[in-house]
Every structure is written in structure tokens, then in C-alpha cells.
C-alpha positions as CSV (number, residue, x, y, z in Angstrom):
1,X,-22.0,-13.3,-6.1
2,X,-20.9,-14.6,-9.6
3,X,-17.4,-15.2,-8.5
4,X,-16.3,-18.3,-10.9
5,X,-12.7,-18.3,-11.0
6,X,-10.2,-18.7,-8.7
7,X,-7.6,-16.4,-8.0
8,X,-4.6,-15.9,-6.1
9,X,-4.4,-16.3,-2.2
10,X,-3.1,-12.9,-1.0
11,X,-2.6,-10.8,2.3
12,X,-6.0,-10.0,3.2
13,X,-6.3,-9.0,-0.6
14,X,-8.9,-11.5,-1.7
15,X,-12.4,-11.1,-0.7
16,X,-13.9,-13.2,-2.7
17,X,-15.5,-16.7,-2.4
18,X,-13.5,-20.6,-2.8
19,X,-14.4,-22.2,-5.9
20,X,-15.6,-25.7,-5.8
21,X,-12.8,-27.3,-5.8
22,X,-10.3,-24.9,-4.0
23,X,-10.0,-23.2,-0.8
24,X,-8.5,-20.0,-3.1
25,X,-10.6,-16.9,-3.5
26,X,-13.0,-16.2,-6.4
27,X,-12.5,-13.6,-8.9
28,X,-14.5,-12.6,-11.9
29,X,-13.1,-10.2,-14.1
30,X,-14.3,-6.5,-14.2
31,X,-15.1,-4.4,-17.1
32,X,-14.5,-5.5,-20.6
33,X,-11.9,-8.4,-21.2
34,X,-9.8,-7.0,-24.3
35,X,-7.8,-9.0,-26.9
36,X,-5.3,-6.8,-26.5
37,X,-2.6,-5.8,-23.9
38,X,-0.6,-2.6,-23.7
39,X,1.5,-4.4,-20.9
40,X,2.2,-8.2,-21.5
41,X,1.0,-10.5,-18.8
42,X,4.0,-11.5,-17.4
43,X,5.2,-8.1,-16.2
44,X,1.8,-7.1,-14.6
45,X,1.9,-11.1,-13.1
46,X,5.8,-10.1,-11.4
47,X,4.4,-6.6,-10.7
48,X,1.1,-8.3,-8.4
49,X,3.4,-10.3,-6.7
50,X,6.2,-7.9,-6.1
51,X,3.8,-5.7,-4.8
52,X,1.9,-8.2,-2.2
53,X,5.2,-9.9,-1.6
54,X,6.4,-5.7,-0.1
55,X,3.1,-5.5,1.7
56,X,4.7,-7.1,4.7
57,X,7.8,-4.9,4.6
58,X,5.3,-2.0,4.3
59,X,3.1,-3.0,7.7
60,X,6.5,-3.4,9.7
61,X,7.6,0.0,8.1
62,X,4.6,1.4,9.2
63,X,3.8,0.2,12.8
64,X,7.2,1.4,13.5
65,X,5.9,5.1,14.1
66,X,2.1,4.7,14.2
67,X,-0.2,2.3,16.4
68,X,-1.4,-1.0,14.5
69,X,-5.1,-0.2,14.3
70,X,-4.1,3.3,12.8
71,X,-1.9,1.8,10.2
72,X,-4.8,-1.1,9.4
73,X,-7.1,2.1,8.7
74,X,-5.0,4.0,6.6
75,X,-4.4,0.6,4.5
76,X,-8.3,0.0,3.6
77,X,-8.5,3.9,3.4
78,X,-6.0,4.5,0.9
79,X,-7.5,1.0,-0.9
80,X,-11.0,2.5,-0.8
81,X,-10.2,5.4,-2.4
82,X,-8.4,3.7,-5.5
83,X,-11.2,1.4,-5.7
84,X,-13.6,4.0,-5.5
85,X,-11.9,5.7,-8.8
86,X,-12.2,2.3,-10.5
87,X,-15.8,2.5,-9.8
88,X,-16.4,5.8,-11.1
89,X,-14.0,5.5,-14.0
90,X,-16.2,2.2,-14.9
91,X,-19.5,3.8,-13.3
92,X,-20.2,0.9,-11.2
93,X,-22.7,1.3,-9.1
94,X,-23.0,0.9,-5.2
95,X,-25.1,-2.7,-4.2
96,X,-28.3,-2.2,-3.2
97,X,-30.5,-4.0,-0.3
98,X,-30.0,-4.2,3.5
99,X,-29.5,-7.6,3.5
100,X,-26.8,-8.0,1.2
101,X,-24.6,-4.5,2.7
102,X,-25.1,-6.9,6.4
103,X,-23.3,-9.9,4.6
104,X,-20.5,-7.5,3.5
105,X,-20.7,-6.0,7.1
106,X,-20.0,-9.4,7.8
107,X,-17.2,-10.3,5.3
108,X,-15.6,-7.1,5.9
109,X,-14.6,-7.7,9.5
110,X,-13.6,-11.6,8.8
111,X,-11.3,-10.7,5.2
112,X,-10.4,-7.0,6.0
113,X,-10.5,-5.5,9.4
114,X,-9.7,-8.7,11.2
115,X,-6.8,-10.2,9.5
116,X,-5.1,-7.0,8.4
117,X,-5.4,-5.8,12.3
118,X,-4.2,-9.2,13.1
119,X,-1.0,-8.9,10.9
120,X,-0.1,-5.7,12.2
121,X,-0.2,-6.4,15.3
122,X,1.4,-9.4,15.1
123,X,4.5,-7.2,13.1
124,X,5.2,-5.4,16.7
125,X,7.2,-8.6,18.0
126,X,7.7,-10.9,14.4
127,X,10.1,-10.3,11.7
128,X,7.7,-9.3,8.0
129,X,8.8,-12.5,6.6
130,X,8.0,-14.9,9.9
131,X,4.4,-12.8,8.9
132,X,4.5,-13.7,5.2
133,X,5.4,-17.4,5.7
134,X,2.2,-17.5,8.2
135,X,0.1,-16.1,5.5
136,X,0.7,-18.5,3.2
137,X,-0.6,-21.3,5.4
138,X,-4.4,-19.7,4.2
139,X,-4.7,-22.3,1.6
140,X,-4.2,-25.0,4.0
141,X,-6.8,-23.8,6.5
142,X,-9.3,-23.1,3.8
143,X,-8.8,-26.9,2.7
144,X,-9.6,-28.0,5.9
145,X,-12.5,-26.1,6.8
146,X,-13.9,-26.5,3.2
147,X,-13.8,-30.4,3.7
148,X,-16.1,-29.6,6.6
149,X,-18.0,-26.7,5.8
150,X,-19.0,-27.7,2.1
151,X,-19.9,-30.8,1.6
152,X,-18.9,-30.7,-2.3
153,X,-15.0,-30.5,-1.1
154,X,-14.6,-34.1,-0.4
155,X,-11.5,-35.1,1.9
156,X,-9.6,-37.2,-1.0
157,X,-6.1,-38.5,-0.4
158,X,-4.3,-36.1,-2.3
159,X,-5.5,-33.4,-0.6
160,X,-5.1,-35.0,3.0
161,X,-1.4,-35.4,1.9
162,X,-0.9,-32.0,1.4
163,X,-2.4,-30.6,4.9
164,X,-0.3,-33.0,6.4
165,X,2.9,-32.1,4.3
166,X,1.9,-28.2,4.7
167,X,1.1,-28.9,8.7
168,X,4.7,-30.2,9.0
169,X,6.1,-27.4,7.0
170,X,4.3,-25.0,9.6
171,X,6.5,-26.8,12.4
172,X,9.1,-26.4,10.6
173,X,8.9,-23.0,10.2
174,X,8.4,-22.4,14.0
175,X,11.4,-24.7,15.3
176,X,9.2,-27.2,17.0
177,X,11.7,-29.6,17.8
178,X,13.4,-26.8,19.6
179,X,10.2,-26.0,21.6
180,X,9.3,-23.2,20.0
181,X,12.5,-21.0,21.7
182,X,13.1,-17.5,20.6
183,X,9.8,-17.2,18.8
184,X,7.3,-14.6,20.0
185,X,4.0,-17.2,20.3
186,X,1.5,-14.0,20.8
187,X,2.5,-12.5,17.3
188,X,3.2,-15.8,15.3
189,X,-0.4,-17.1,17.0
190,X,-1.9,-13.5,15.8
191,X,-0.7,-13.9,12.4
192,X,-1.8,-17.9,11.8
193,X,-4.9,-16.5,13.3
194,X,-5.3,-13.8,10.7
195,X,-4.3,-16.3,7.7
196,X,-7.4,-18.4,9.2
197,X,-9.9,-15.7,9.0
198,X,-9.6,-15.6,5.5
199,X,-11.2,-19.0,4.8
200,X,-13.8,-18.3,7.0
201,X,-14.8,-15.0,5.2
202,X,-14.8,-17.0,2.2
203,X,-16.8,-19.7,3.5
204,X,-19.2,-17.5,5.1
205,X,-19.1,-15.0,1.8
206,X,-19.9,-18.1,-0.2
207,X,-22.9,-19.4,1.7
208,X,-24.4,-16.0,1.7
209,X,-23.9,-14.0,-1.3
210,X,-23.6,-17.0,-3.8
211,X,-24.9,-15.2,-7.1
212,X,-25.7,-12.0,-6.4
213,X,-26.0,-10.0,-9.6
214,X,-23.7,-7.2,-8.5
215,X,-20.2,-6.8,-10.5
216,X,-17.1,-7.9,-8.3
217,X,-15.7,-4.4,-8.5
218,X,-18.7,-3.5,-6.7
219,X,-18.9,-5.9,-4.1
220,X,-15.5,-5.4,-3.2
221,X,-15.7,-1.3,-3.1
222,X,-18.6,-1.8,-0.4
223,X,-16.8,-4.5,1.2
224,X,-13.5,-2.3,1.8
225,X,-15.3,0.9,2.5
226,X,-17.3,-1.0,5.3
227,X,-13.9,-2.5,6.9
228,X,-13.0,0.7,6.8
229,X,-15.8,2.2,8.7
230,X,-15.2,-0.4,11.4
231,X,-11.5,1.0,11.8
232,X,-12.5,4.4,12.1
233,X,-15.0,3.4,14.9
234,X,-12.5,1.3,16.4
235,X,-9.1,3.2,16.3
236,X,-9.8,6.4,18.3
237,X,-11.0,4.0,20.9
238,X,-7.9,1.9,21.3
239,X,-5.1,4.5,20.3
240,X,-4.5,8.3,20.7
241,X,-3.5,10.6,17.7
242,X,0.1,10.5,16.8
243,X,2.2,13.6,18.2
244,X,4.3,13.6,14.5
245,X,3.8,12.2,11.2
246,X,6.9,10.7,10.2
247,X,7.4,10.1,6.4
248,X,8.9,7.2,5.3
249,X,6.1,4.9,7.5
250,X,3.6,7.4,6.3
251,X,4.4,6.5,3.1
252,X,4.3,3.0,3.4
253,X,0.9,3.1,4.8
254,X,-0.3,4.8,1.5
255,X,1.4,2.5,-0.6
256,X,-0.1,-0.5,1.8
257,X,-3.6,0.7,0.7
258,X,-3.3,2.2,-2.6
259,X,-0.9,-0.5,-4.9
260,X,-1.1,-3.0,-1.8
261,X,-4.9,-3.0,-1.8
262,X,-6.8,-1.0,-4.6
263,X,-4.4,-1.2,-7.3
264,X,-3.6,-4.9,-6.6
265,X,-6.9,-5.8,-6.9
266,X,-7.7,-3.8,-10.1
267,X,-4.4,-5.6,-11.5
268,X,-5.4,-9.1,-10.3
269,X,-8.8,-8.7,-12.2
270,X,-7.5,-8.3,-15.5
271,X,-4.6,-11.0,-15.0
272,X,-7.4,-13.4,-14.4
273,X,-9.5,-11.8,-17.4
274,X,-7.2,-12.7,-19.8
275,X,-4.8,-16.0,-18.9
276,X,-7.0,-17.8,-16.7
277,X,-7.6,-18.3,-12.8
278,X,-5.7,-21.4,-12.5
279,X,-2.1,-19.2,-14.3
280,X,-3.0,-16.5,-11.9
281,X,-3.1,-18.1,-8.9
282,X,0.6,-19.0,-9.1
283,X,0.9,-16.0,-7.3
284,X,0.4,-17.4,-4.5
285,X,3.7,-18.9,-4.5
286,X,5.9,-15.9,-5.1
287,X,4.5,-14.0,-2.1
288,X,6.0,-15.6,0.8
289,X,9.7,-16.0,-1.3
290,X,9.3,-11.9,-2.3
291,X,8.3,-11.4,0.9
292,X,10.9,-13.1,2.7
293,X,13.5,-11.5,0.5
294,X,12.2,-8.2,1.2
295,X,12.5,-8.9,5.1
296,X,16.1,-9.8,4.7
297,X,17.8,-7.4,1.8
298,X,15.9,-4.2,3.4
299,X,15.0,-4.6,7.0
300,X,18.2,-6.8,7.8
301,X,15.7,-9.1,9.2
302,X,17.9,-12.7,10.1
303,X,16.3,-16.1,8.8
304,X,17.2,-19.7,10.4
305,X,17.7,-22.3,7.9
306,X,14.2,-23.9,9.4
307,X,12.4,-20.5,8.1
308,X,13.1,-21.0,4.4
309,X,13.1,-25.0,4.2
310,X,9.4,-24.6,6.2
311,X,8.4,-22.0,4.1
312,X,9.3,-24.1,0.7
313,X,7.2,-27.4,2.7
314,X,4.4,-24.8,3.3
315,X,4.2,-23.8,-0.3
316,X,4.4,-27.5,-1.5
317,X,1.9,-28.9,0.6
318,X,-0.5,-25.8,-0.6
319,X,0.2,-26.7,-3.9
320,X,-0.9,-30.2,-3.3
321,X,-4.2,-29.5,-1.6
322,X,-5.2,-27.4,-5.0
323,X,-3.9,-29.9,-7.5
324,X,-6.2,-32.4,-9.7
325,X,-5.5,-35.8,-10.7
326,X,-4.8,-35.9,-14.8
327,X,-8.0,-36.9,-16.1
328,X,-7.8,-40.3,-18.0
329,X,-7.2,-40.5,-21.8
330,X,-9.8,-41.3,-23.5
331,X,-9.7,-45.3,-25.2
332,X,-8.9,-45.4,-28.5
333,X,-11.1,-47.2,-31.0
334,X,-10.0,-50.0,-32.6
């Protein structure tokens, strides 16, 4: 897979693999970069994050009338078919081979079906921005495995600071000191453990469809449209058809799939295209703050002063693990 750039670390959006030096997703740009913009970058960079900050909002919206699994399958459905349009739009083509559609079998369940499951379910007994805060921990797993998993991430101070600084934040974020009182442990477990199957997906993505000729766009259809056969296999098996289909969280579950998913991806594609993956990934930073603002303004969702200050520690301990030592200037001749 020619993924060479990093990108942003989203909800379940990225399904790419880490770069070399980053446990961030991958992203190479799809389609034609132009000189040009109709929209300057800015907005469409405010936009991406607005719209993955709201995903949150939109999975506690939704679960509130229809079973967890049911709203994970209407997210990659919905994402599908946007992504399918791109692909027909841009006449992208399907991959090809056995072996490669198993790896996406594969990559599908650990980056899509899993964590977005996870997250839902997790959004029966958590407040949307206990779940946001959680995700943003991915970059901290990802570190950590990376330092084991590939041997080129080596464990360097600066990035052992900033596990242990995001680590703390984490604690902070769940009350520790207080033993962990008020907090439901099954949901806030179910979403760390969806912000860790990320990493892995990228990990496992990385080992086995390293530079595959096949565009990103199309990689990512197939990858989504498998995810999405796995929830249809899965659902009627664990839930029964809803009686009524209330409107407000059927909405949400379409906008979950088609801006949370497909057009979030399309829009991340072409921010990277043109101002880089490292101005791109700031992303990751606004998600947890929009979606924690979301939780609170809309849902009336209450926030302890540990939930913000953790959150900010997360964030800053992330940062740390992704950051480079300046290179040295170079000596000037006498």
C-alpha cells in the first residue's frame, strides 16, 4: 500500500498504515492534486474537524433509539456508499487478488467493525465526550506498540516522556485518585479498547499490504464495504428489527456514515494533497476539544474539572510522542 504520509488520527476514520516515525495513519492523496482551490484550506481543515469532533454526538444520538450494532452498520453503510461515488466519479477500480481482499478482511474488522461497535456500545452508559477523550489516547497506544512491533520506531526519550505524560493524563481523565467512582468501567474499558484496535489495524495493515499498487481510494472502498458485510452478518444475529424509525437518530446515523465517514475521508485526502501530512494531522487535536463541546452545549452532558484538564495532558503527551528533535544547523565555514 503506497501510504507515505501521515494523516490525522480520527474515530475509526483512518485506515491506513503508521508512517515510520509516527503511530498516525497513512494517507496518500487521491486523484489529481490541483494548484488551485475553490475552498481555501482552512475552512475544509475546521469543516474535518467539526465534522469528526460531532461524530460522537451523532453515535449517542443514534443508539438512543436503535441497538449499537445497527447503528455501527448504518455508519459504514452510509460511508460505503459515498465512497463508492468517489470511486465511480474517479473510475477507481475494485483491488484485485484473494490474498490482498483477506488482509482487508482483516483490517476491516480491527479499524472499522471493531472499534466503531466498540464506541457505540460503549455510548449506552458514557457521556460522547468521556468517548472522545478515550479516542484520542490512539496515538499513545500506537506509540507503544510501534516501539515493539517495528523495530524502526526506537523507544527514544522524548517519546517515553510523552506516554508517560499522556498515561497520566488518562488517569486524570478517569478520577483515579478518587478510585475510579461514578465512572462506568465496562463502557470507558470498551472505548480505550476501541482506541487500541486502531494501532493494531495499522500495524497489521502495514506489515501486510506495505506497497500494494492499488490507489488509497480503492483500498479504503473495499476496506469499508467489507466491515460492512461483517455488520450485516452480525446484527440480525445479536439484535431484532426496530418496531419504529425515529428521525432525528435516523438522521444522525446517515450523517455518521456519509460526512462522518465517506465524506471525511474524501475531504482529508485532499487537505493532505495540498498542505502537507504533518499540517493535517493537527486535526487530531481539535477532535476531542469539538467533541467535548459538542457533549456539553447540545446533549447537556456535565464535565468534572478532571475531564478537561486530562483531556488537555492527553493531547500534550500525544503531541510529544509525534514530535522531532530540531535537526542541527549546519557549521558555518570560516
Amino acid at each position: 500500500m503506497s501510504y507515505e504520509v501521515e494523516a490525522a488520527m480520527v474515530d475509526g476514520m483512518s485506515t491506513a498504515v503508521p508512517s515510520r516515525t509516527s503511530s498516525a495513519p497513512a494517507r496518500t492523496p487521491v486523484g489529481p492534486v490541483h494548484s488551485r482551490r475553490t475552498l481555501d484550506w482552512r475552512i475544509r481543515f475546521a469543516v474535518l474537524s467539526t465534522v469528526w469532533g460531532f461524530s460522537f454526538l451523532l453515535i449517542k444520538v443514534g443508539t438512543g433509539a436503535y441497538a449499537p450494532f445497527q447503528v455501527t452498520f448504518g455508519r459504514l453503510l452510509f460511508g460505503t456508499a459515498v465512497l463508492a461515488v468517489a470511486m465511480v466519479v474517479r473510475r477507481e477500480r475494485l483491488p484485485r487478488g484473494i490474498r490482498t481482499w483477506m488482509h482487508l478482511a482483516v483490517a476491516a474488522f480491527l479499524l472499522n467493525a471493531l472499534p466503531f461497535s466498540l464506541f457505540a456500545y460503549s455510548e449506552l452508559t458514557i457521556p460522547s465526550t468521556l468517548a472522545g477523550i478515550c479516542n484520542a489516547t490512539s496515538p499513545l497506544w500506537g506509540m507503544a506498540l510501534s516501539m515493539v512491533a517495528l523495530s524502526e520506531d526506537r523507544p527514544t526519550r522524548r517519546r517515553v516522556a510523552g506516554l508517560g505524560i499522556g498515561f497520566l493524563g488518562v488517569l486524570t481523565v478517569l478520577g483515579a485518585w478518587q478510585g475510579f467512582s461514578g465512572l462506568d468501567l465496562t463502557g470507558t474499558a470498551m472505548a480505550l479498547l476501541a482506541s487500541l484496535s486502531y494501532p493494531i489495524g495499522w500495524i497489521y495493515v502495514r506489515r501486510t499490504l506495505a506497497g500494494s499498487s492499488n490507489s488509497n481510494l480503492s483500498l479504503t472502498g473495499a476496506q469499508l464495504f467489507l466491515a460492512t458485510v461483517q455488520l450485516a452478518v452480525v446484527t440480525p444475529l445479536f439484535t431484532t428489527l426496530p418496531t419504529s424509525m425515529p428521525f432525528v437518530p435516523l438522521l444522525a446515523v446517515i450523517a455518521l456514515g456519509a460526512l462522518g465517514t465517506g465524506f471525511a475521508l474524501l475531504l482529508q485526502y485532499g487537505l493532505v494533497a495540498e498542505v502537507g501530512p504533518t499540517t493535517a494531522q493537527m486535526v487530531t487535536y481539535f477532535i476531542p476539544v469539538i467533541a467535548t463541546a459538542a457533549g456539553v452545549a447540545v446533549l447537556d452532558e456535565q464535565l468534572g474539572w478532571n475531564t478537561p484538564v486530562g483531556a488537555l495532558i492527553v493531547l500534550a503527551g500525544a503531541a510529544l510522542t509525534q514530535s522531532r528533535p530540531k535537526a542541527p544547523a549546519p557549521a558555518v565555514q570560516p
